[in-house]
C-alpha positions as CSV (number, residue, x, y, z in Angstrom):
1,X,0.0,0.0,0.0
2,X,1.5,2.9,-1.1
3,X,0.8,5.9,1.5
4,X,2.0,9.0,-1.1
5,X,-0.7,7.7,-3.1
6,X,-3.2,7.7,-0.4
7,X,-2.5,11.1,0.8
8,X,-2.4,12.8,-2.7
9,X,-6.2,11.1,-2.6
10,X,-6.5,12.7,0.8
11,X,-5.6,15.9,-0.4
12,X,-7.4,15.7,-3.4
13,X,-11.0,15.0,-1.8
14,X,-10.1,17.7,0.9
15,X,-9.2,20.2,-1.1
16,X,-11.9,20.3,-3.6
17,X,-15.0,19.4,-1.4
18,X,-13.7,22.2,1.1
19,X,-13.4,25.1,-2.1
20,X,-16.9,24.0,-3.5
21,X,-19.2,26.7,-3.5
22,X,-21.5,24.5,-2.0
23,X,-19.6,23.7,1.0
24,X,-18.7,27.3,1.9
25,X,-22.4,28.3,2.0
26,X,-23.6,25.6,3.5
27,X,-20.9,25.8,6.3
28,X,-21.6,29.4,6.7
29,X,-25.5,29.4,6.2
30,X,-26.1,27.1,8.4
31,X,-25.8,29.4,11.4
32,X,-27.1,32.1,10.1
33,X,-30.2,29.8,9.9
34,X,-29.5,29.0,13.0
35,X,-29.2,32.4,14.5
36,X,-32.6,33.0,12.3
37,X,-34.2,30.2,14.1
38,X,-33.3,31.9,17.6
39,X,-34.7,35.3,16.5
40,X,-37.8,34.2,15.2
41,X,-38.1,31.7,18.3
42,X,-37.5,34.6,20.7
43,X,-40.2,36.9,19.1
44,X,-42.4,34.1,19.4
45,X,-41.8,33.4,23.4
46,X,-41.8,37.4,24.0
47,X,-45.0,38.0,22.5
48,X,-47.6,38.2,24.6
49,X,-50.5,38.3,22.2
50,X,-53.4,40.5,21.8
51,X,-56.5,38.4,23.1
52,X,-57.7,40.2,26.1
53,X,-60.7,38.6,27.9
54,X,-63.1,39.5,30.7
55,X,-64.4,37.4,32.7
56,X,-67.8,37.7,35.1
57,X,-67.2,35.6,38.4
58,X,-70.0,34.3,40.3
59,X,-68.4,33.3,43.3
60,X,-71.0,30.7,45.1
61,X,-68.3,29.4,47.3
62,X,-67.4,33.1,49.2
63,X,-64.3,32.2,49.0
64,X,-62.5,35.2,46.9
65,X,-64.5,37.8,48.9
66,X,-64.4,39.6,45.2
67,X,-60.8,39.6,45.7
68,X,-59.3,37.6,42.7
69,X,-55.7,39.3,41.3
70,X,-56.0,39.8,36.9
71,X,-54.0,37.6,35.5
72,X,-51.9,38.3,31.7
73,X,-54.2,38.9,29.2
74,X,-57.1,38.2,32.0
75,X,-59.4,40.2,33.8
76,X,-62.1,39.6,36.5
77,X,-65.0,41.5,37.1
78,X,-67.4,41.2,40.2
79,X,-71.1,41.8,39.3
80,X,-74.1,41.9,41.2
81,X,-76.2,40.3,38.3
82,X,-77.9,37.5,38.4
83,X,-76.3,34.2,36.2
84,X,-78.9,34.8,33.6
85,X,-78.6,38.1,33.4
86,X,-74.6,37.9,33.0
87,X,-75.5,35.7,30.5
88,X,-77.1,37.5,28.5
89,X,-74.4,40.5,28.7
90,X,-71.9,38.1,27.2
91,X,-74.1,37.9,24.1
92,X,-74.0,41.5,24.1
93,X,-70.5,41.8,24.3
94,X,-69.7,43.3,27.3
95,X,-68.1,40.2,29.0
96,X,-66.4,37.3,26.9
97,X,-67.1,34.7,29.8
98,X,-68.7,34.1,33.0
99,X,-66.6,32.0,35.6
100,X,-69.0,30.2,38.1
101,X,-67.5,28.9,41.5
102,X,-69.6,26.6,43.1
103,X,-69.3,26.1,47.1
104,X,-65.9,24.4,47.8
105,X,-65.8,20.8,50.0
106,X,-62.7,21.0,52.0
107,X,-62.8,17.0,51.6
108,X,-62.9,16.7,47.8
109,X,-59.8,16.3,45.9
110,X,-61.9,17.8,42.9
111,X,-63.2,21.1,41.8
112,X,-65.1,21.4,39.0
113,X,-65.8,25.6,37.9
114,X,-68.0,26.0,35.1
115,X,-67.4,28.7,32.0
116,X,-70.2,30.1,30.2
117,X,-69.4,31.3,26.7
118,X,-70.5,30.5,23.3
119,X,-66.6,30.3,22.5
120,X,-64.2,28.5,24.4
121,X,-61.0,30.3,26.1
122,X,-57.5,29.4,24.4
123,X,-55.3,26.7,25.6
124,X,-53.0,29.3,27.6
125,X,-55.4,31.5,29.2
126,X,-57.6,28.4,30.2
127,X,-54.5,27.1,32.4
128,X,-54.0,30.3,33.6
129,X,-57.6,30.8,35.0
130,X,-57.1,27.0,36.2
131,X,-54.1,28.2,37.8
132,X,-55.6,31.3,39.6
133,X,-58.8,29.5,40.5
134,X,-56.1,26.3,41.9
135,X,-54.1,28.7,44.3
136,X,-57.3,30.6,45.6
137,X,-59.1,26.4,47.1
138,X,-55.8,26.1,48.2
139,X,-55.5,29.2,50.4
140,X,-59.5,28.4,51.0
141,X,-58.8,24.8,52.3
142,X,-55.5,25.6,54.5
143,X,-57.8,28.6,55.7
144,X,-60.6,26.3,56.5
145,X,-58.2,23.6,57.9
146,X,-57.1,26.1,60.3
147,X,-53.5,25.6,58.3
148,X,-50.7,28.8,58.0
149,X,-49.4,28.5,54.5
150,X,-45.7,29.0,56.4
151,X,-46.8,26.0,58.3
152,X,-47.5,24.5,54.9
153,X,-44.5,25.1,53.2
154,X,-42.6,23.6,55.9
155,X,-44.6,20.4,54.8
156,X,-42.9,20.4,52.0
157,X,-39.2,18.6,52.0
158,X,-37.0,18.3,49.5
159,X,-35.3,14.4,49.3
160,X,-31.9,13.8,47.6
161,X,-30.2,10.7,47.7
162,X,-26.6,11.1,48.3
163,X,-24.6,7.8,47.1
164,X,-21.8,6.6,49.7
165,X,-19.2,3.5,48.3
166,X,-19.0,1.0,50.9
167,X,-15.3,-0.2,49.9
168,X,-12.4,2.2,48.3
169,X,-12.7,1.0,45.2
170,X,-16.2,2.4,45.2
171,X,-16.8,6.5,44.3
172,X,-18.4,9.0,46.4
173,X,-21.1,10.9,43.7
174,X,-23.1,14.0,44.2
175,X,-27.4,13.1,43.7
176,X,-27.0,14.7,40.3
177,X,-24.3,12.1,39.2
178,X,-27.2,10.2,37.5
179,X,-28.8,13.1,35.6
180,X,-25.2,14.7,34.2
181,X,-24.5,11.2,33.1
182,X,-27.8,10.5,31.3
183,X,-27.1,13.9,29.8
184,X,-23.7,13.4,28.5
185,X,-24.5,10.1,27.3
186,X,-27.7,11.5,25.3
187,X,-25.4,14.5,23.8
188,X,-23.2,11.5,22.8
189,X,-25.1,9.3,21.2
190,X,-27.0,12.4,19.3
191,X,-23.4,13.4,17.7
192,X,-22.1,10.2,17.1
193,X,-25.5,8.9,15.5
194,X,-25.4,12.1,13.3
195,X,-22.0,12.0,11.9
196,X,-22.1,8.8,11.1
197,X,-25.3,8.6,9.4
198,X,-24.1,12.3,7.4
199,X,-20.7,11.8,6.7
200,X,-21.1,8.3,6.0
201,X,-23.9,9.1,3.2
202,X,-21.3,12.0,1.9
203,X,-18.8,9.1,1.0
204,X,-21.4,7.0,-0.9
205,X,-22.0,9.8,-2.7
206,X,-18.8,11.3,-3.7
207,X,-18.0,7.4,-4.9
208,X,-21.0,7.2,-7.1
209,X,-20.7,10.8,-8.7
210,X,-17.4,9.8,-9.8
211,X,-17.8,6.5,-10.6
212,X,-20.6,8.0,-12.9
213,X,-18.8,10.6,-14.1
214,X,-15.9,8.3,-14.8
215,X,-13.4,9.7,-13.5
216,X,-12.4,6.7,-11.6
217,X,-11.2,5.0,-14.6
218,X,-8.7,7.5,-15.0
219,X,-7.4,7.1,-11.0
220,X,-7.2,4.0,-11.0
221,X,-4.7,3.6,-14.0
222,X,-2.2,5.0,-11.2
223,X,-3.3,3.9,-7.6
224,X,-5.1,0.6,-6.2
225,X,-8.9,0.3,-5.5
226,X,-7.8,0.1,-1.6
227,X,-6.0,3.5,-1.9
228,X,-8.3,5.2,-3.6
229,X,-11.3,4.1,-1.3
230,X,-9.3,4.9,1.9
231,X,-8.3,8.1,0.4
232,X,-11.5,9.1,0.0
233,X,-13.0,8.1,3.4
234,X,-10.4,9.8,5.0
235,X,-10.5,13.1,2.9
236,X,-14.4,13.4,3.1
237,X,-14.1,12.9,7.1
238,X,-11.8,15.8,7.6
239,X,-14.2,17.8,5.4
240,X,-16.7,17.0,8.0
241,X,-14.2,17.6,10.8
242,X,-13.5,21.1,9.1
243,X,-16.9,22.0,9.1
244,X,-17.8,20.9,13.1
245,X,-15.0,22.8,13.9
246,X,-16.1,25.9,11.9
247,X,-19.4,25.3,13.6
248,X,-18.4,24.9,17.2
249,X,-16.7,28.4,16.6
250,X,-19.3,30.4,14.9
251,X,-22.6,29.0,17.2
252,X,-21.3,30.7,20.7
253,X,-21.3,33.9,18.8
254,X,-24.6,33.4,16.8
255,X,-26.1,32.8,20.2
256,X,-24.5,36.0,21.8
257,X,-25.5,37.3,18.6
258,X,-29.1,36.7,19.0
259,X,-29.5,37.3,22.6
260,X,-28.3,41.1,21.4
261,X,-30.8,41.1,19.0
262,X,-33.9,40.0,21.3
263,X,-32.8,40.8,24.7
264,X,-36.4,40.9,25.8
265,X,-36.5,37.0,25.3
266,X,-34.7,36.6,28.2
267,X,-37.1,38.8,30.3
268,X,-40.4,36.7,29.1
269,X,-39.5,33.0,29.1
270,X,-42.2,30.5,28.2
271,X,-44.8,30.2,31.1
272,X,-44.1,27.2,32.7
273,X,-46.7,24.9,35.6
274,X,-45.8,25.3,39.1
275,X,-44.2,21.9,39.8
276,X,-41.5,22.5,36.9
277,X,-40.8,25.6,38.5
278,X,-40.1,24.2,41.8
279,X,-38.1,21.8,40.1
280,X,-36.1,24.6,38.6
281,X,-35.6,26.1,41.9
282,X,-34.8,23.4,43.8
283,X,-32.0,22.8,41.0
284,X,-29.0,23.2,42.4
285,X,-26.4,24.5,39.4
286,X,-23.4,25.4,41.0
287,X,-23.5,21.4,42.0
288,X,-24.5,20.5,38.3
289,X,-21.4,22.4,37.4
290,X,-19.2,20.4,39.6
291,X,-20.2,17.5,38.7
292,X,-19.9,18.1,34.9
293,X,-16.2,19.3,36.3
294,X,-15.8,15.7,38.5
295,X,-16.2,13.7,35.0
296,X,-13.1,11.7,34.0
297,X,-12.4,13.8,30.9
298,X,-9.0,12.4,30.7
299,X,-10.7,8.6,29.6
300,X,-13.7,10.2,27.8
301,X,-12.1,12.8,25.5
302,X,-9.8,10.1,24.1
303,X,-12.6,7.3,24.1
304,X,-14.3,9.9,22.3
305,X,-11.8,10.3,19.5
306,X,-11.3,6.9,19.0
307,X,-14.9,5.6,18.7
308,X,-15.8,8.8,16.1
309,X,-12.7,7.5,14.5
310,X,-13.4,3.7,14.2
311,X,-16.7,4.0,13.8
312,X,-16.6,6.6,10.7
313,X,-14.4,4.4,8.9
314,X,-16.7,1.1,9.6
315,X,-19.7,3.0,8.4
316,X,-17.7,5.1,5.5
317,X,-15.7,2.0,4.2
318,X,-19.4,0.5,4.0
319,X,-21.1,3.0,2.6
320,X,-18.1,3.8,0.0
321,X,-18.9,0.1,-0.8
322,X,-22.7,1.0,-1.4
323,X,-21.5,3.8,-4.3
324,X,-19.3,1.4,-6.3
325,X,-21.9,-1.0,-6.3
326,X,-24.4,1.5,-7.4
327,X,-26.1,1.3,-11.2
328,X,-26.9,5.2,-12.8
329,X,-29.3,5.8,-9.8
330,X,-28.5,7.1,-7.3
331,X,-31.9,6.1,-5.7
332,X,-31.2,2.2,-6.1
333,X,-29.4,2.2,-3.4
334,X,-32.2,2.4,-0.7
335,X,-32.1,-2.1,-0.6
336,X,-28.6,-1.9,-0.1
337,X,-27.8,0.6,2.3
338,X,-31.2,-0.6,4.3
339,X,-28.6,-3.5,5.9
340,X,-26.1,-0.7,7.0
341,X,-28.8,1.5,8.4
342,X,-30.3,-0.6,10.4
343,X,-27.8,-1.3,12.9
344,X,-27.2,2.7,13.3
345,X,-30.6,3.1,14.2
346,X,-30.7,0.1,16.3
347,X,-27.6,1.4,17.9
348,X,-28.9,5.2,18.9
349,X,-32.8,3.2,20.3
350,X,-30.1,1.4,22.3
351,X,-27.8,3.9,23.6
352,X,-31.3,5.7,24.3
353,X,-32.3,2.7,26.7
354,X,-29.1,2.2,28.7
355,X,-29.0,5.6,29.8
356,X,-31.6,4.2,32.3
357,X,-29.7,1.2,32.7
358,X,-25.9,1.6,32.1
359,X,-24.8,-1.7,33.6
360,X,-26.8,-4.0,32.2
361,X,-26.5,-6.8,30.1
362,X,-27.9,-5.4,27.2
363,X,-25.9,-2.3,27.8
364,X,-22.6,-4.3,27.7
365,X,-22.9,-7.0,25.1
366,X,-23.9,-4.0,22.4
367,X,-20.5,-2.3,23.7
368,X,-18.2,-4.9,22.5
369,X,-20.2,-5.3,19.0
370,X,-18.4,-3.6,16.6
371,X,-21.7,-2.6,14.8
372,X,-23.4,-0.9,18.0
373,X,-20.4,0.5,19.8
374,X,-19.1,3.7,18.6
375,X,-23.0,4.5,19.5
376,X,-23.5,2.7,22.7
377,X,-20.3,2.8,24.5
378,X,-20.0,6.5,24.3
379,X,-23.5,6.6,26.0
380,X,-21.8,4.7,28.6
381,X,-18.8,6.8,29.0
382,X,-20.3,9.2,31.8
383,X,-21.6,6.2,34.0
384,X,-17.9,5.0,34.5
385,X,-17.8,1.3,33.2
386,X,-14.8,-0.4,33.8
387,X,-11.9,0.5,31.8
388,X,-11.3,-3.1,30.4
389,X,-14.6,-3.2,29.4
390,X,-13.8,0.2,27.0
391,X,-10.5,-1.5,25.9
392,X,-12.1,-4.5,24.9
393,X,-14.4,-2.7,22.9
394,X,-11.9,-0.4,21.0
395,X,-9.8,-3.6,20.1
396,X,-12.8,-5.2,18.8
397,X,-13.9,-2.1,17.4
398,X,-10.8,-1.8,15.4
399,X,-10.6,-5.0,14.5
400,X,-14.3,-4.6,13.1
401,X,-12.4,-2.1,10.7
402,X,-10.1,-3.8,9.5
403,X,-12.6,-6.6,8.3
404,X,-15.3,-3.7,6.9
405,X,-12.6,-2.3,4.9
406,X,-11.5,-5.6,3.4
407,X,-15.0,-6.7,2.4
408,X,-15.1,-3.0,1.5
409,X,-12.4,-3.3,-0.6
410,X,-13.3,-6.4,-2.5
411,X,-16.5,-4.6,-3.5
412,X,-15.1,-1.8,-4.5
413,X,-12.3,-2.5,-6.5
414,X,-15.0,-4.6,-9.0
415,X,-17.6,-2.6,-8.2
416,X,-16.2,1.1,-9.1
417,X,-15.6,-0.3,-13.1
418,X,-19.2,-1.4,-13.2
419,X,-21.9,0.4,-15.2
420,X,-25.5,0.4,-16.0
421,X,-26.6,-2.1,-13.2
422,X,-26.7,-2.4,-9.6
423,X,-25.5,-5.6,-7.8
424,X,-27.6,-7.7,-6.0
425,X,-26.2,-9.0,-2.4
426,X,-25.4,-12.3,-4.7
427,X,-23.5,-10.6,-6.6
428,X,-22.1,-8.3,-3.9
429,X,-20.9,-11.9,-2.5
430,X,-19.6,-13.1,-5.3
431,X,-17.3,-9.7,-5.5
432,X,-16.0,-10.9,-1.9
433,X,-15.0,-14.5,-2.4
434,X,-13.5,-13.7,-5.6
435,X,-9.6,-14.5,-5.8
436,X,-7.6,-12.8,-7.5
């Protein structure tokens, strides 16, 4: 194998993909979409809207004492009409709604308002007025209870489960260890899924395009199919290296950029129910941030590297396959890239149901299978598994490389001078046991 030849290849792929006109605006565009999206997402969440309603409440159960605080784009009125008569006002106009509250039970779990209108209330405001009416038989019951809402809150305790090893082999993990690994490993398993699945289908492309544009048959007077394929895999992945790179630059500053642009966003975030916000504030961030800090970065950067490395070149040598075996459609290859899919997508459903369980069987046989790894093991990377375990899988992950590439190979070097048909996997087979 002669590596000159392979890097002029590598050179060649890289150079010319990275120049296209394509490439450049695509690269460059795409955060501008992106800081597009957050504008137009921002102006969304800040606006309030225009549809005002008020209501007429008949308070049967005395508990407001007509004393019921307007809520956004709500307002409550107090009227000394009768029901029918508030009725009939609504048809006029003058209210949009009449909000009857019948007497409260202090021993019934539910309370059932009814809303007279001849148009219902939107999604938003009807969870507000569910909201106002919910904190008002609160204060009611506590009230009636002979309950303090300070003696109430004090009810309220918040539980975290603080993990303690038992031996000194065991580690000592905050209560968010659980959630910080679930969320590395989903962030993971999203990138890995996506650059394999989009750099992979670059490769089959770029071989078909030139193997229909023949240009092949002019390379490979002068260098072997094996250099050429490998050339290409490798040039095509540093285009997409180039182009994460440009992205994890530019999308820091296209979010400062549109935070500047819509700073009241920040001021009106999405209305959210009660028990998220409690969540919220019982979050503790600084400890989030420590954790995040506490993570063995010096195994999972490197693990990192190495799985996006072995398993773009399983995939890509696969895929590159896939083109040479192509016919003058580029859409005949939905049967035979179906086979290399499919473990992908199995792969990221799996990664996805680990993250629950990270030490279980399922989770560790699919980490050693060369197919499911550079997917599933990274998901595993945050919940600590053994380090044997992750060098068993790169050997075997790498030595799942070396095989693609060979069956790669024999497909590709027949494959690549073929025209006007596209192999069948009997044919594909008979490309791999032929000698010679």
């Amino acid at each position: 194998m002669n590596f000159q030849k392979i890097g002029l290849i590598i050179r060649r792929e890289y150079v010319t993909r990275v120049m296209k006109k394509s490439f450049i605006l695509l690269t460059l565009l795409t955060p501008v979409l992106f800081l597009l999206f957050i504008v137009i997402a921002s102006l969304i969440f800040a606006y309030e809207g225009d549809e005002k309603k008020i209501i007429a409440v008949v308070d049967e159960s005395e508990m407001l004492n007509k004393a019921i605080p307007d809520a956004k784009n709500i307002y409550f009125k107090f009227p000394q009409e009768s029901l029918e008569q508030l009725k009939s006002e609504v048809k006029e106009g003058k209210y949009d709604g009449v909000l009857v509250l019948p007497p409260i039970q202090v021993s019934n779990k539910e309370y059932v308002p009814q809303y007279f209108s001849d148009k219902r209330l939107p999604l938003t405001l009807d969870e507000t007025v569910k909201d106002v009416v919910r904190s008002k038989v609160r204060d009611f019951k506590l009230k009636a209870m002979g309950i303090t809402a300070e003696e109430m809150d004090r009810l309220d305790t918040r539980i975290q489960i603080k993990p303690q090893s038992i031996t000194d082999k065991g580690e000592n993990t905050s209560a968010y260890s659980n959630i910080i690994g679930a969320a590395l490993g989903y962030i993971m398993t999203i990138l890995m899924f996506m650059i394999t699945i989009v750099y992979g289908s670059f490769v089959m492309r770029g071989v078909f395009e030139e193997k229909v544009n023949r240009i092949n048959e002019l390379i490979i007077s002068s260098v072997k199919p094996m250099e050429l394929m490998l050339g290409k895999i490798i040039g095509i992945g540093g285009v997409g290296l180039t182009q994460f790179g440009i992205w994890a630059i530019l999308m820091p500053i296209v979010v400062m950029i549109g935070q500047l642009l819509v700073p009241g966003a920040a001021q009106n975030p999405p209305q959210m129910n009660p028990e998220m916000m409690n969540q919220i504030s019982e979050f503790d961030f600084g400890m989030v941030i420590n954790e995040i800090s506490n993570q063995n970065w010096l195994l999972i950067l490197p693990a990192l590297i190495f799985y996006f490395i072995g398993g773009y070149l399983l995939y890509a040598s696969l895929f590159a396959a896939i083109g040479s075996a192509l016919g003058d459609d580029m859409n005949e290859g939905q049967s035979l890239t179906l086979p290399v899919m499919l473990p992908v997508i199995l792969s990221f459903y799996i990664a996805m149901s680990i993250l629950r369980s990270p030490d279980s069987s399922l989770a560790f046989w699919t980490s050693l299978i060369p197919f499911f790894s550079p997917i599933v093991m990274p998901a595993r990377l945050a919940f600590n598994p053994p380090v044997w375990q992750i060098g068993l899988s790169l050997v075997l992950l790498f030595l799942g490389v070396l095989a693609s590439i060979w069956v790669a190979a024999r497909i590709y070097r027949v494959g690549i001078l073929m025209y006007g048909k596209k192999a069948n996997f009997k044919e594909l087979w008979k490309w791999i046991s032929y000698r010679g």
